[in-house]
N, C-alpha and C positions, 0 to 999 in steps of 0.2 A: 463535302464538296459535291456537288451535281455528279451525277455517274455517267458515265458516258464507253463507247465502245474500247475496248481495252485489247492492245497488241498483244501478243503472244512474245516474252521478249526473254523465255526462261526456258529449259527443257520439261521435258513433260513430265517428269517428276517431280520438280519444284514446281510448274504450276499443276502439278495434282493437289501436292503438299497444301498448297493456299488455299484454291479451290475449297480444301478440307476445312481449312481454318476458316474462312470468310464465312460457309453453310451453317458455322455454331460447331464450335469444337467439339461438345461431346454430342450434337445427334440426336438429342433427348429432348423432346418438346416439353414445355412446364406441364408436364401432368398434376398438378395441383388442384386439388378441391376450388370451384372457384374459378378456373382459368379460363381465358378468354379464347378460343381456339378462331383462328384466321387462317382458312383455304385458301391461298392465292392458283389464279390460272394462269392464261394471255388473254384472258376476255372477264374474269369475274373475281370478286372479293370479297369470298364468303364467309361471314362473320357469325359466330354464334351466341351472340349475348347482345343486346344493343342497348342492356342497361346492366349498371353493375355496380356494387358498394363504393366507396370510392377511397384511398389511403394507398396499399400496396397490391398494384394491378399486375397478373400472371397474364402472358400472351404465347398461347402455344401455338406458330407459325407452322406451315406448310407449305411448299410453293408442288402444284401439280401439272404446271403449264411444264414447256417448253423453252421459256425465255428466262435468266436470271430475272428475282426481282427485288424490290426492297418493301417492306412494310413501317409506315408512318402513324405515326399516336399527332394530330395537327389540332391546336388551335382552334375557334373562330375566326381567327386573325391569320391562319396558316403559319403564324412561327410553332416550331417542331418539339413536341412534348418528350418523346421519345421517337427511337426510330432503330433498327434492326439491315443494313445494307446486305447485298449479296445474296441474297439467299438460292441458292441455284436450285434448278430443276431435278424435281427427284427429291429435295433434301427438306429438311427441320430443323429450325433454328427455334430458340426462346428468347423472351424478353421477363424481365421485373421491373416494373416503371413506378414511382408517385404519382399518383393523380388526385389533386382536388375539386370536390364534386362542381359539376357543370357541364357544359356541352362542346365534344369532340368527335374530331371524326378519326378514323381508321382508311388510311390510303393504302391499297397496293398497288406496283409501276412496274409493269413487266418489262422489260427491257430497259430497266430503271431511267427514264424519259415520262416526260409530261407531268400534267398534274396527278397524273393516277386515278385509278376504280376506286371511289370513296364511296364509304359507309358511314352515315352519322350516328353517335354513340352518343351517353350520357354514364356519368360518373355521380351517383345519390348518396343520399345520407348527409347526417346533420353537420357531422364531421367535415373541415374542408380539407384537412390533413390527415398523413397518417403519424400516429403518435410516436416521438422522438426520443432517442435519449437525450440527455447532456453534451456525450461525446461526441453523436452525429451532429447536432444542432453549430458545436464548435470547429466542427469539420466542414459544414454547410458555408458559416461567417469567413472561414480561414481562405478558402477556397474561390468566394468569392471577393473576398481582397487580392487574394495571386492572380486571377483573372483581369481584376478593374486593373492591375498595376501593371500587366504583361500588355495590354492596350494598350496604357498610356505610355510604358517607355518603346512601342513599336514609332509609334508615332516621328520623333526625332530621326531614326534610324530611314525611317519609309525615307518621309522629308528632304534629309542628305542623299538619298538615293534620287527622289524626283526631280530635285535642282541638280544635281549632277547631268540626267537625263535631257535636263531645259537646256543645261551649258553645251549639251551635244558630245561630251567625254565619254566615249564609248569605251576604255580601257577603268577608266576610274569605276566607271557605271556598272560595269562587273566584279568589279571588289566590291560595290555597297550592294549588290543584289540578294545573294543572300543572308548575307546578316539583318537588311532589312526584314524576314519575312520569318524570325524566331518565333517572337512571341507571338507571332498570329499562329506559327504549326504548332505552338505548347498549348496552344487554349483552342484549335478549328471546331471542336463540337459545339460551344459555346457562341460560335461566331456564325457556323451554318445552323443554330436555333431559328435563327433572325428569320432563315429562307432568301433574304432577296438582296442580303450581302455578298454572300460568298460567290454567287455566281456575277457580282461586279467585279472581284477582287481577286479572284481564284481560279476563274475560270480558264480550262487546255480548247484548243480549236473544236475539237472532235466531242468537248462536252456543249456545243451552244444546241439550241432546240433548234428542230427540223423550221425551216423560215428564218432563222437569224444568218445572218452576212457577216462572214469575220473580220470585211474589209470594215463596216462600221460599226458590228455589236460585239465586237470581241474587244474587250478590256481589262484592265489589270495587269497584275504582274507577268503571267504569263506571253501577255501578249508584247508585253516589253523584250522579257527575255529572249521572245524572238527575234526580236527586232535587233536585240545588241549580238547574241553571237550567232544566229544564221544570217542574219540580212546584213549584220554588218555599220549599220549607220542609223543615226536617228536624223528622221524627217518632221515635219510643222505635228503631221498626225501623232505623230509621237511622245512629243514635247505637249502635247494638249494632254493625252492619254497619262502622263504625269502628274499631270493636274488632278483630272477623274481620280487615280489611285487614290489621293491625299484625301479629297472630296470624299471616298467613297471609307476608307479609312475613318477621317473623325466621324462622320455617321457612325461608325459602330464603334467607336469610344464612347459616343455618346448615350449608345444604346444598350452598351453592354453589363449595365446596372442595374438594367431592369429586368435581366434573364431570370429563366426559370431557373432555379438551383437545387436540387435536393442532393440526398446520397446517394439514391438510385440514380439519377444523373449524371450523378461524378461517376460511378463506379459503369456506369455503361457508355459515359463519354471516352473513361480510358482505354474500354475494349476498341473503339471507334479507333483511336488513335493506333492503335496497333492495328486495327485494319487496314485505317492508310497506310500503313510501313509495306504491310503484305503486297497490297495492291498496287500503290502506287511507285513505293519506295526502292523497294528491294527487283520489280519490274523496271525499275530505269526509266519510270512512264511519267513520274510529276517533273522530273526536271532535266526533261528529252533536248534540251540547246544548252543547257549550261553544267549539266552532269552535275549540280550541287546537292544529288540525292540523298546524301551521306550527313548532310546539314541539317535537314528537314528530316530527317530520320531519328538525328539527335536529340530536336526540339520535340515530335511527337515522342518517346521515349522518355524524356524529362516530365511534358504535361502530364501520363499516362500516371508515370513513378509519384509526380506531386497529389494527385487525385489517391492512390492506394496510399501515400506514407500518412496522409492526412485520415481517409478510411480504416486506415490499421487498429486501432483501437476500437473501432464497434466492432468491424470485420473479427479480429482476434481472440473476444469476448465467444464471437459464435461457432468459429472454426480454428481453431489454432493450425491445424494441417494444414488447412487449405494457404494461409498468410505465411507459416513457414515456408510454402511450395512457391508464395510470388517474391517472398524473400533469395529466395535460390536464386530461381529463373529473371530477375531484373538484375540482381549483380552479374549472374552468366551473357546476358545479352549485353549490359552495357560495358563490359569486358572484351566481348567482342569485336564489339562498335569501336572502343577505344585502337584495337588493331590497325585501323585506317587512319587514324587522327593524324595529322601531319605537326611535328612537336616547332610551333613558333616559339615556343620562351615561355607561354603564357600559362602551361601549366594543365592538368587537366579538364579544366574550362577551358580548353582551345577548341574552337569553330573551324578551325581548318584542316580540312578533309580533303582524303583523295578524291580527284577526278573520277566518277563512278563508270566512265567509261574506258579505263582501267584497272577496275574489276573485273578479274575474268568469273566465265560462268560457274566454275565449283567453287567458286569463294561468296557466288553470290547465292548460292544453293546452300551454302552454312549458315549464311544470315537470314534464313529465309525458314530453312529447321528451326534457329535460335526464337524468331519472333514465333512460327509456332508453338513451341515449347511453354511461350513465356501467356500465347492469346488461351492459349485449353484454360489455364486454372484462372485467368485473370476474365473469363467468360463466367465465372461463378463468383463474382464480385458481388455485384447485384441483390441476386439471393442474398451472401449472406449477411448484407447488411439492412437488410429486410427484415429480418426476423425479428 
């Protein structure tokens, strides 16, 4: 999702704790023979290769400004090859990406806003990929069925939400809110590839770009959720902005078959999702009117788990330690999660979560350890299904 200024909504220990986690958990830039080293500042994005073999790209990140930023692997087209968020001041983060040979650029966005300092790249050689096994190639297809099908059963879900919205059922309208927006938070790497989705669909006030008006460019879910439980009522704008959702919604059904997909993808889309947890989730910040953080936590945690259960078999091959260790840390986390689940009948597939703004703050500082715990080893995905 578009980055945007971020509340302080945690003690300063847990958000040291994150901070931690968001910079690259272990600290250690890909020092690999080979690797592509990106300086970021507030003013410059200095790249040290501007051509490079092209299969499994190492990107050893730096931010030496003052501002957080994020580093972007973009396109021709600016949908998103790969991409590394957060990276704070002072800190080193890595990336392991696929690239097939061609021409891209490397963006960094200090203050993570705008298009960013871009530098154009090329990926060479005769090769367009990097070469696969069996088991990735089946993890690749698998992966991108769970995706095309988390779209298409959002859709029905959204739908029931938007007419509910038209009907002006402000009480119903909050029971279908967040069950509509699962399978877009199991699959959001995939969805913000696009670039020009996520910020119709996704977008918080405080993420629109310097010049955008909330009163007309702010759209999507968010801007709904404001509207039912702070403002209380849906008005004409409102009931149109339903519309757009759906509108903006089958656009990326539509589109969502033609994403990039590799391993390194999958396995750095799931660190992604655990980013959102740290940053958005476990901060109380993505779902600041309706406190359904707890739901959107579940679904990132689910996308995260399907992307490693599916990688487990190349991954395992290359590191058994490292797989035993996301083995631990995904059952410890989603045991935890399970503590809040509120028991409707329905079993441990229940969606119904406590209110997150009844979570007090040491309970929210244990989930907040727990996603740590779970992003260190699951930051070393990538690698090793690289190898």
């Amino acid at each position: 999702m578009p980055a945007r200024p971020r509340p302080v909504l945690l003690g300063t220990g847990t958000a040291m704790a994150i901070a931690v986690a968001l910079s690259g958990c272990t600290q250690k830039a890909a020092s690999e023979d080979g690797a592509v080293t990106v300086t970021a500042s507030d003013t410059e994005c200095e790249v040290s290769k501007t051509e490079f073999p092209a299969g499994h790209v190492a990107l050893a990140m730096e931010n030496k400004g003052t501002k957080v930023t994020e580093v972007y692997v973009l396109f021709p087209d600016d949908r998103i090859a790969a991409e590394r968020e957060n990276i704070g001041p002072g800190t080193k983060a890595s990336l392991v990406t696929e690239l097939k040979a061609g021409d891209y650029e490397i963006a960094c966005k200090p203050g993570m806003k705008g298009d960013g300092i871009r530098r154009k790249v090329k990926a060479t050689g005769k090769n367009t990929a990097a070469v696969r096994s069996p088991e990735a190639d089946a993890a690749v297809a698998s992966y991108r069925s769970y995706v095309l099908a988390q779209a298409q059963q959002t859709l029905p879900k959204a739908q029931a939400f938007a007419d509910t919205v038209k009907a002006g059922d402000v009480e119903k309208a909050k029971r279908l809110y967040a069950p509509s927006r699962i399978g877009w938070e199991r699959t959001e790497p995939v969805a913000e590839s696009f670039g020009d989705i996520d910020p119709k669909v996704d977008v918080r006030e405080d993420g629109l770009e310097a010049g955008q008006d909330p009163a007309t460019d702010w759209t999507g879910w968010h801007r709904l959720e404001k509207a039912l439980w702070k403002d209380g009522r849906i008005g004409t704008w409102e009931k149109e902005l339903a519309d757009q959702l759906m509108t903006d919604l089958n656009d990326w059904v539509n589109r969502v078959g033609t994403a990039e997909i590799t391993p390194t993808s999958m396995a750095n889309g799931a660190k992604e999702l655990l980013d959102e947890v740290a940053r958005n989730k476990v901060t109380g910040e993505e779902e600041r009117y309706s406190h359904t953080d707890l739901v959107d936590f579940k679904a990132n945690l689910e996308g995260a788990q399907k992307s490693y259960d599916l990688l487990k078999p190349v991954a395992a091959k290359n590191d058994s330690t490292l797989t035993d260790e996301l083995d631990k840390q995904f059952a410890a986390l989603a045991k935890r999660l399970d503590t809040y689940r509120m028991d409707n009948g329905s079993g441990k597939d229940s969606y119904t979560y406590l209110s997150y703004d009844q979570v007090p703050e040491a309970k929210r500082k244990e989930l907040s350890d727990g996603v740590n715990a779970l992003a260190e080893p699951l930051s070393k995905l990538a690698a090793s299904v690289a190898k």
